[in-house]
C-alpha positions as CSV (number, residue, x, y, z in Angstrom):
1,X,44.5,-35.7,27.9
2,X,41.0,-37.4,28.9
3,X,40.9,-34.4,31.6
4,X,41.6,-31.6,28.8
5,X,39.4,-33.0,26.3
6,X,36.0,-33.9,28.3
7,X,36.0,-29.5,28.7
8,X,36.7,-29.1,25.1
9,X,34.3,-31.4,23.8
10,X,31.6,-29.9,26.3
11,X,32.7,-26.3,25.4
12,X,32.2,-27.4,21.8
13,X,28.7,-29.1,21.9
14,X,27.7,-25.9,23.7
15,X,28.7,-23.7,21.0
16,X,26.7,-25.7,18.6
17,X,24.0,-25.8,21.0
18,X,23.7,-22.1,21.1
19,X,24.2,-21.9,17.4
20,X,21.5,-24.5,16.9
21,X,19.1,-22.1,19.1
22,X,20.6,-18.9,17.1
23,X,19.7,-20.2,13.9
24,X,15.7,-21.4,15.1
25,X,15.1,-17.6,16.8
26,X,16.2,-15.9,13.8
27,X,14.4,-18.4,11.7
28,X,11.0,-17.9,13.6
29,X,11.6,-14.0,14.1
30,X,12.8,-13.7,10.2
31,X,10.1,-13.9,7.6
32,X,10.4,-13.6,3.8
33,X,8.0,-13.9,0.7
34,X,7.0,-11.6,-2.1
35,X,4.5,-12.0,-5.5
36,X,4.9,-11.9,-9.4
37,X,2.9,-11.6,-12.8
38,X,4.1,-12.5,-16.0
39,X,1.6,-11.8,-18.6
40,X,1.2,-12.0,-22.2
41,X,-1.8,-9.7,-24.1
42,X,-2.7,-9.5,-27.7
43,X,-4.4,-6.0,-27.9
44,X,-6.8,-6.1,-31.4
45,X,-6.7,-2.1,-31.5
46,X,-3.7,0.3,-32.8
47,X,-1.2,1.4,-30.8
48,X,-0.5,4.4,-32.3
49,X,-0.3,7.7,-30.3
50,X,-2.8,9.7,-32.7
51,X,-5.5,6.6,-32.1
52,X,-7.7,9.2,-30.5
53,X,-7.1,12.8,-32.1
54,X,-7.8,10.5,-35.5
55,X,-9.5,7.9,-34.6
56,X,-11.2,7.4,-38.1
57,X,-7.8,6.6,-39.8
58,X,-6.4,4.3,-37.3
59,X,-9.7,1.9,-37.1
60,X,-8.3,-0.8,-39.1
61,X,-4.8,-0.7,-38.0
62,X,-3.0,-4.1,-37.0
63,X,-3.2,-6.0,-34.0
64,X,0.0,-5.9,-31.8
65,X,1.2,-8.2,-29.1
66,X,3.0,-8.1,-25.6
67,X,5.0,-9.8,-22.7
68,X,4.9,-8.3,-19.6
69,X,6.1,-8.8,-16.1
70,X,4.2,-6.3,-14.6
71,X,5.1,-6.9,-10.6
72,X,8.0,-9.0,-8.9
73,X,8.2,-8.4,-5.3
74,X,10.4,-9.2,-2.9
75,X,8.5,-9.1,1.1
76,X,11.3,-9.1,4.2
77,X,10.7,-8.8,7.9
78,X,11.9,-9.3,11.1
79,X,10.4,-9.5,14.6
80,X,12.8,-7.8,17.0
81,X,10.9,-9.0,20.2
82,X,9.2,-6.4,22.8
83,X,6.5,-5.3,20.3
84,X,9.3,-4.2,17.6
85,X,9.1,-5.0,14.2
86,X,10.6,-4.5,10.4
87,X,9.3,-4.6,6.8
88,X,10.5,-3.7,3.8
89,X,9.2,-4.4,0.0
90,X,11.2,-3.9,-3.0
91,X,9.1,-4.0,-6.2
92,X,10.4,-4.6,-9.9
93,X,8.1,-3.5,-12.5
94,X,8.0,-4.3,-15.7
95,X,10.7,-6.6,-15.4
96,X,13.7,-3.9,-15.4
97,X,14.9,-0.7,-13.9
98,X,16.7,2.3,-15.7
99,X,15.5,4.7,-18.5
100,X,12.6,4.4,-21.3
101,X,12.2,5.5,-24.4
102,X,8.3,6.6,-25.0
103,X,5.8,8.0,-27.2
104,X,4.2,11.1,-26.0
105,X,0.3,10.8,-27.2
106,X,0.3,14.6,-26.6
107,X,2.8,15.9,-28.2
108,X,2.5,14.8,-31.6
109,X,3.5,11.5,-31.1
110,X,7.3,12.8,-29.9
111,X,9.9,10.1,-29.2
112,X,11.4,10.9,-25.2
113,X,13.7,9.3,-23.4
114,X,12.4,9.6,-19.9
115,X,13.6,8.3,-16.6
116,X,10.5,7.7,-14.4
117,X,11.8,8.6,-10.3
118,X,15.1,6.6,-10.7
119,X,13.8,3.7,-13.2
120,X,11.1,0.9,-12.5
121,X,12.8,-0.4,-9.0
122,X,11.0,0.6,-6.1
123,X,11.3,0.4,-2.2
124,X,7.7,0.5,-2.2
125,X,7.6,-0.6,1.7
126,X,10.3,0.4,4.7
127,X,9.1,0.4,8.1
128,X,9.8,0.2,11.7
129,X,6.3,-0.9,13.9
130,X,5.5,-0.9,17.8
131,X,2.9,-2.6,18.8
132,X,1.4,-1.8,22.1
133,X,-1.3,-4.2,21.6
134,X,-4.1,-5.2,18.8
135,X,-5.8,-2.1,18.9
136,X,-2.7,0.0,18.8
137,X,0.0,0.0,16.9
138,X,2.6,2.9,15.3
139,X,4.2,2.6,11.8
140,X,6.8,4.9,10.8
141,X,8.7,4.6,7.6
142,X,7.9,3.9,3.8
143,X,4.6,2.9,4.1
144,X,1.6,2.6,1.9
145,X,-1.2,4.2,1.7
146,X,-4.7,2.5,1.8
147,X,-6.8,4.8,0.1
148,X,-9.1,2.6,-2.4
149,X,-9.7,-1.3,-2.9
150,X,-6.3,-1.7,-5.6
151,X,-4.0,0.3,-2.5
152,X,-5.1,-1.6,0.3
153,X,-5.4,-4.8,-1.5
154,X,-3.3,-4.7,-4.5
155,X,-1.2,-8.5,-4.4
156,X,-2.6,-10.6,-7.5
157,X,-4.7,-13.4,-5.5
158,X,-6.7,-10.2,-4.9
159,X,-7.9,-9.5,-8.4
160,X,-9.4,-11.9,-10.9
161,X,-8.2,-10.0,-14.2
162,X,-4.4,-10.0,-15.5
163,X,-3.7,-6.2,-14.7
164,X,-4.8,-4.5,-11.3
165,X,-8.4,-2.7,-11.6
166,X,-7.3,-0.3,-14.8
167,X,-9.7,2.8,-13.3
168,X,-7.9,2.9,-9.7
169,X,-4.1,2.4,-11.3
170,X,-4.8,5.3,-14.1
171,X,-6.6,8.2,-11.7
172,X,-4.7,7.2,-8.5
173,X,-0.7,6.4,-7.5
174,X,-0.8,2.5,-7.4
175,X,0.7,1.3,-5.3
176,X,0.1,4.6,-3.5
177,X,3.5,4.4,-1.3
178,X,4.8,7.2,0.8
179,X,7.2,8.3,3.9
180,X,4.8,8.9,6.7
181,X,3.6,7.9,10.1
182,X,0.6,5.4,10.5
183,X,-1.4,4.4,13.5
184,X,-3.8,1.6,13.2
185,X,-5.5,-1.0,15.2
186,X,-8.4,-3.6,15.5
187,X,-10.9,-3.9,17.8
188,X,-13.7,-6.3,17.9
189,X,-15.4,-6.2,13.9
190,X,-13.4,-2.8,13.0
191,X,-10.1,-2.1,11.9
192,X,-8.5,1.6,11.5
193,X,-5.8,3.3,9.9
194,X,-4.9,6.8,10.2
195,X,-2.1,8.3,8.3
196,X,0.4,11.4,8.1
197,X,2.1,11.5,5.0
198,X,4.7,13.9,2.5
199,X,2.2,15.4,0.1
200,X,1.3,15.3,-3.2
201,X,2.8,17.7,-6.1
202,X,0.1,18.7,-8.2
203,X,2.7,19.6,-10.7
204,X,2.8,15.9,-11.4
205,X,-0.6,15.8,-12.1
206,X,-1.9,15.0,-15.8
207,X,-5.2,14.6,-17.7
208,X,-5.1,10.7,-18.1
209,X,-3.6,10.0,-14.9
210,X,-5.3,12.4,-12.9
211,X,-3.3,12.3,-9.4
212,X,-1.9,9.1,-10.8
213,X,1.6,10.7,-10.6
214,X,1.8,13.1,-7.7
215,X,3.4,10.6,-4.9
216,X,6.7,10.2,-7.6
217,X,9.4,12.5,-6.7
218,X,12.6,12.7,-9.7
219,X,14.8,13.3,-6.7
220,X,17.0,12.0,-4.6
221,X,14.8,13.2,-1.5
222,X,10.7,13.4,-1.4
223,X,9.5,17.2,-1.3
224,X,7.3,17.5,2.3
225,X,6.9,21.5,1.8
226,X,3.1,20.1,2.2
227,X,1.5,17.1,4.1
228,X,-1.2,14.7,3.4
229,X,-3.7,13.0,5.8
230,X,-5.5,9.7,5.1
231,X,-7.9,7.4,7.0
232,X,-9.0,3.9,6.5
233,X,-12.0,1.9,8.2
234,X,-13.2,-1.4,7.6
235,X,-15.9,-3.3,9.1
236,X,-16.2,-7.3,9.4
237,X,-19.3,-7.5,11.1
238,X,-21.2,-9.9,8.6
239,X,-19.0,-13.6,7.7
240,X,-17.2,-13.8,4.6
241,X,-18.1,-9.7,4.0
242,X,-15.5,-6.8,4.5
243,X,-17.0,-3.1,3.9
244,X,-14.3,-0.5,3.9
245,X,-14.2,3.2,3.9
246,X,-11.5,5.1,3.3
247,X,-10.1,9.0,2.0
248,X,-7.5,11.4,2.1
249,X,-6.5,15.6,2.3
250,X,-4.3,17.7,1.6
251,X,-2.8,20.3,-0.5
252,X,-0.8,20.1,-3.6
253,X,0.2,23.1,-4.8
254,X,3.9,24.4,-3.6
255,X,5.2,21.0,-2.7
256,X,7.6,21.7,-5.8
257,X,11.5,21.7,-5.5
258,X,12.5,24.5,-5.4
259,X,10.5,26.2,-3.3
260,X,10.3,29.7,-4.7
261,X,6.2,30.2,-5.3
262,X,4.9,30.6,-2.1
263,X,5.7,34.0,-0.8
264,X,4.2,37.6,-0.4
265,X,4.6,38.6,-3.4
266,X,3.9,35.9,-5.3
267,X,0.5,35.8,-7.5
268,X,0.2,32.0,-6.4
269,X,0.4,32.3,-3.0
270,X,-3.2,32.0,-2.5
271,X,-3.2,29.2,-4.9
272,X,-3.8,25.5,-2.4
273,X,-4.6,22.8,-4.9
274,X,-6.7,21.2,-1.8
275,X,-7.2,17.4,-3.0
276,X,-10.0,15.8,-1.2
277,X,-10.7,11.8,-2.3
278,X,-13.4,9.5,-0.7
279,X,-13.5,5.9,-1.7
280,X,-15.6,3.0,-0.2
281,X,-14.9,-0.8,-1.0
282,X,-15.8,-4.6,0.1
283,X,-14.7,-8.0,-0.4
284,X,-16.8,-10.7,-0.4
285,X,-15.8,-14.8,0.0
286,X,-18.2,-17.3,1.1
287,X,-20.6,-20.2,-0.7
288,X,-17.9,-20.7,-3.8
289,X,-18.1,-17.2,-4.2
290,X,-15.6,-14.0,-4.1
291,X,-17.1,-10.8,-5.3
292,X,-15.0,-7.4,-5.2
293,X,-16.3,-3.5,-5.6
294,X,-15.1,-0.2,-5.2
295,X,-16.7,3.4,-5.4
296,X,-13.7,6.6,-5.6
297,X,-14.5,10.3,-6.3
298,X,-12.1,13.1,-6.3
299,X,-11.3,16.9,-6.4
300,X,-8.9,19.2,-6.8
301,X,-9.3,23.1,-6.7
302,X,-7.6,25.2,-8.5
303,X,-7.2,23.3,-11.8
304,X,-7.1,25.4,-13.7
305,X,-4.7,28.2,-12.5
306,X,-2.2,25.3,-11.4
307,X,-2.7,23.6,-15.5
308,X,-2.1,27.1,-17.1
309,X,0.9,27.6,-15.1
310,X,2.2,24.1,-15.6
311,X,1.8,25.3,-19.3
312,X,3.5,28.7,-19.3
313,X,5.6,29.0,-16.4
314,X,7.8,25.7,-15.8
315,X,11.3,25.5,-17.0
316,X,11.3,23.1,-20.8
317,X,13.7,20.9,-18.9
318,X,11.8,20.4,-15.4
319,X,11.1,17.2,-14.5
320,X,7.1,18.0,-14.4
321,X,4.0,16.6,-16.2
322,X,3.6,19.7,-18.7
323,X,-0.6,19.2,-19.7
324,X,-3.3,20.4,-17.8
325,X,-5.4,18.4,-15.0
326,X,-9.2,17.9,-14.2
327,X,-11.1,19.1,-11.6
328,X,-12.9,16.0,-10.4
329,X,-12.7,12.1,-11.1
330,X,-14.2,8.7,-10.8
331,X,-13.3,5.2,-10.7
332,X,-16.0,2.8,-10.4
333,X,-15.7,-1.1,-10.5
334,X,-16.8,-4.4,-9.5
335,X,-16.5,-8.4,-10.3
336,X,-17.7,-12.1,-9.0
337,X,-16.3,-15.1,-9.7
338,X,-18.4,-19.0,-8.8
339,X,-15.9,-21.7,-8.0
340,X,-17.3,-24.3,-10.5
341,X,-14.7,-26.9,-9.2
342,X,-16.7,-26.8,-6.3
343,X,-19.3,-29.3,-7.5
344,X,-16.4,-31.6,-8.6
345,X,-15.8,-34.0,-5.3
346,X,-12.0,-34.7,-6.5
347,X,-10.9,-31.1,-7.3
348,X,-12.8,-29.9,-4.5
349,X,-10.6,-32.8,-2.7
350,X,-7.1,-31.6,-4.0
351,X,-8.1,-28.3,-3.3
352,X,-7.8,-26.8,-6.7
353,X,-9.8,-24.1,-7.4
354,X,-11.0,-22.6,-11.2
355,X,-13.4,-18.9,-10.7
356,X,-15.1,-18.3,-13.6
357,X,-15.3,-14.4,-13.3
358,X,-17.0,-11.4,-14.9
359,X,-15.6,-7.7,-14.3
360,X,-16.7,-4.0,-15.3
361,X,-15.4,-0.7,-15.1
362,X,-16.3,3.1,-15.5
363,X,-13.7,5.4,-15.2
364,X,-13.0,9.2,-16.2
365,X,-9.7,11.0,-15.5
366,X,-10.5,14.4,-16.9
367,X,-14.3,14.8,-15.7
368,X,-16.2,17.3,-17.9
369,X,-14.0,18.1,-20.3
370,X,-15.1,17.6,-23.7
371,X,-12.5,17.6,-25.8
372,X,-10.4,15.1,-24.4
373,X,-13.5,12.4,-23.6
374,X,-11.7,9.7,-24.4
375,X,-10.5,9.4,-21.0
376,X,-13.8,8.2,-20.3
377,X,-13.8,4.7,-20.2
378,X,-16.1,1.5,-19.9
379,X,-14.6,-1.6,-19.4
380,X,-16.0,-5.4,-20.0
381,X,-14.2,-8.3,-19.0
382,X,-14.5,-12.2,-18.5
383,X,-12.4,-15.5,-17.9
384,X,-11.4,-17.6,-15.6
385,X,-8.7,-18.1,-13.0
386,X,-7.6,-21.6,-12.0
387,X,-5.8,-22.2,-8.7
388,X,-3.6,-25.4,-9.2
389,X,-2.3,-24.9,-5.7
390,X,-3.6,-22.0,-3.1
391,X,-0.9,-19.7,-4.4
392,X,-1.1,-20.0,-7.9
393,X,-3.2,-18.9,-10.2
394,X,-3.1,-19.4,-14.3
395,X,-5.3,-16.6,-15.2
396,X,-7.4,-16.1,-18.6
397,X,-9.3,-12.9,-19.7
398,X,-11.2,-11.3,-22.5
399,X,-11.0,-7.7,-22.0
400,X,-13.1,-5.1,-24.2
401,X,-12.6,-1.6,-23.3
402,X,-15.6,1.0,-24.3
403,X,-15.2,4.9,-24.9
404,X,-17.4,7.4,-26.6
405,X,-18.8,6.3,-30.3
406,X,-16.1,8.8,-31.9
407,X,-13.4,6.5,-30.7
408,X,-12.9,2.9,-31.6
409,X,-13.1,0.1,-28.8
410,X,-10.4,-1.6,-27.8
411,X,-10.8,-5.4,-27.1
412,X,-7.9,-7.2,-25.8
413,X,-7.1,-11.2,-25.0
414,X,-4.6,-11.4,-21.8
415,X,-3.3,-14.6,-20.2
416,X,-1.2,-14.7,-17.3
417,X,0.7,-16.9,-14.6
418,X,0.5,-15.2,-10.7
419,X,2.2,-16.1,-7.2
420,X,2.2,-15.1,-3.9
421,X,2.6,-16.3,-0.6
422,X,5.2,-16.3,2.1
423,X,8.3,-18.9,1.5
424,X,9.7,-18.2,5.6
């Protein structure tokens, strides 16, 4: 029996062996992670929907309160070996998927029940990668697309208010996610990104989002009668300082389902809805410091033929924004923060961190048109975020939003707990 054991006993410690080795590959090549906000605001303005068409009336109405769990995200990905690699995110907004029940602001304060592209779960990342080397690399999938400061760096360690930069999340899609290919690289101080993607559909387009809409498809399948083509560069030349440039093209107008507009004898054949964007952004960390900025313009021709036959021409029931659009807009922002923790020798020690920050904002959706100007927008903001651990941060924030003297301000208080990091 000794002779019939010593082989079973050897066969067995093998097979733990190689299990042992199984379970440390897929453990190095496996990697998961993800981020979350929960945040709770008291806004000390009304929220009713006729707060702007008469504003006079509404100036001394109540404050109201809210809880929110604006992002919880779940990262995956795998290393396959020979350069081949996998990443998927799956996003949960607002703490819930499924239907909502709104408030349209313009239409007369109508109650809707509304399901936004399949409810508020995303796959807001799902990619295959080869990578040839550091300069070259190809990206095929659900990716995202970096057009902007909030899109290319939109976890929330990368902002110091409670809510991602409001100008860049109301005129653009954020996150700006898409099915598309993506090559990109780095070589010495510069890293690139250049991008084929489905397009937009201008008849998602509105006048206090802007484009903010046009990457959501209410289908089961995302319309690519059109493309889109963006490009990212960022420079690192100077320590601490990253400068970034980034923009996008394409056209807009018969990416609908179904695709019935665009023939001979069609009166909107000629019709492109060409969207050109240009952005340009840094990030800045060194001496206690981290200061943020970004710069994006944006136009889209044809406005106006597009908005009147949003209007007049669209089925009641199609799923497609019904208002008119803008021409042009602008997002402008920027903030600093000092580490004041710094100067303390046993925080600095523990390597807890507290920014005491100040932000601002301009933004306008609907550029030039004046009777909707309170999409321009100011805003003034202040607080501090304290970093109990490198990836945590409680974060506090006085936020005062400015529009034109005819409309009352809107000063809010938000406070807000933040993670992110990568837990394998």
């Amino acid at each position: 029996m000794f002779l019939f054991a010593l082989p079973a006993v050897c066969f067995a410690q093998t097979e733990q062996n190689d299990s042992t080795e199984k379970s440390e590959t897929i453990e190095k090549r496996l990697s998961i992670g993800g981020y979350g906000e929960a945040v709770f605001s008291r806004n000390f303005y009304s929220d009713s929907p006729f707060r702007y068409s008469s504003a006079k009336s509404h100036k001394d109405d109540p404050s109201h309160g809210r809880f929110d769990l604006p992002h919880a995200v779940i990262y995956m990905g795998y290393d396959f070996g020979k350069g081949w690699t996998f990443q998927t995110e799956i996003e949960f907004e607002h703490g819930g998927s499924g239907g909502a029940v709104e408030q349209e602001n313009e239409e007369a304060g109508e109650w809707e029940t509304e399901t936004e592209k399949g409810g508020e779960v995303e796959l807001e990342q799902f990619w295959i990668q080869k990578s040839f080397c550091k300069e070259l690399n190809i990206r095929a999938g659900h990716i995202i697309v970096p057009v902007g400061l909030t899109n290319a760096y939109h976890e929330p360690l990368n902002f110091f208010t409670c809510y991602r930069s409001e100008g860049e999340r109301t005129i653009l899609p954020c996150t700006w996610h898409q099915n598309g290919v993506s090559l990109w690289g780095r070589s010495g101080n510069f890293r690139y990104e250049l991008q084929v993607t489905s397009g937009l559909d201008a008849f998602q387009f509105n006048r206090e989002n802007w484009i903010g809409y046009g990457a959501n498809s209410p289908y089961e399948f995302e319309v690519a009668n059109k493309y889109g083509f963006a490009a990212r560069i960022d420079n690192y030349t100077v320590t601490g300082l990253r400068i970034g440039l980034s923009g996008y093209h394409g056209k807009t107008m018969h990416n609908s389902f179904p695709h019935d507009m665009e023939n001979d004898n069609s009166v909107y054949k000629d019709v492109k809805g060409n969207l050109w964007l240009g952005a340009v952004d840094f990030t800045y960390k060194g001496h206690n410091w981290i200061a943020r900025g970004n710069a994006d313009y944006g136009y889209v021709s044809d406005n106006e033929v597009i908005s009147r036959l949003k209007r007049n021409s669209t089925a009641g029931n199609a799923p497609y924004q019904k208002q008119g659009f803008g021409s042009h807009a602008v997002a402008v922002s920027v903030e600093a923060g000092y580490d004041f923790f710094s100067q303390i020798p046993s925080l600095r020690a523990s390597r807890q961190k507290c920014y005491a920050f100040a932000h601002y904002e301009y933004y306008d959706s609907y550029i030039g048109a004046t009777a909707n100007q309170y999409t321009q927008k100011q805003i003034i903001a202040g607080g501090v975020n304290y970093h109990p651990i490198p990836q945590i941060a409680i974060k506090a924030e006085y936020n005062h939003r400015l529009l034109k003297s005819q409309y009352n301000n809107e000063p809010s208080l938000n406070v807000g707990v933040v993670y992110q990091g990568w837990f394998l």
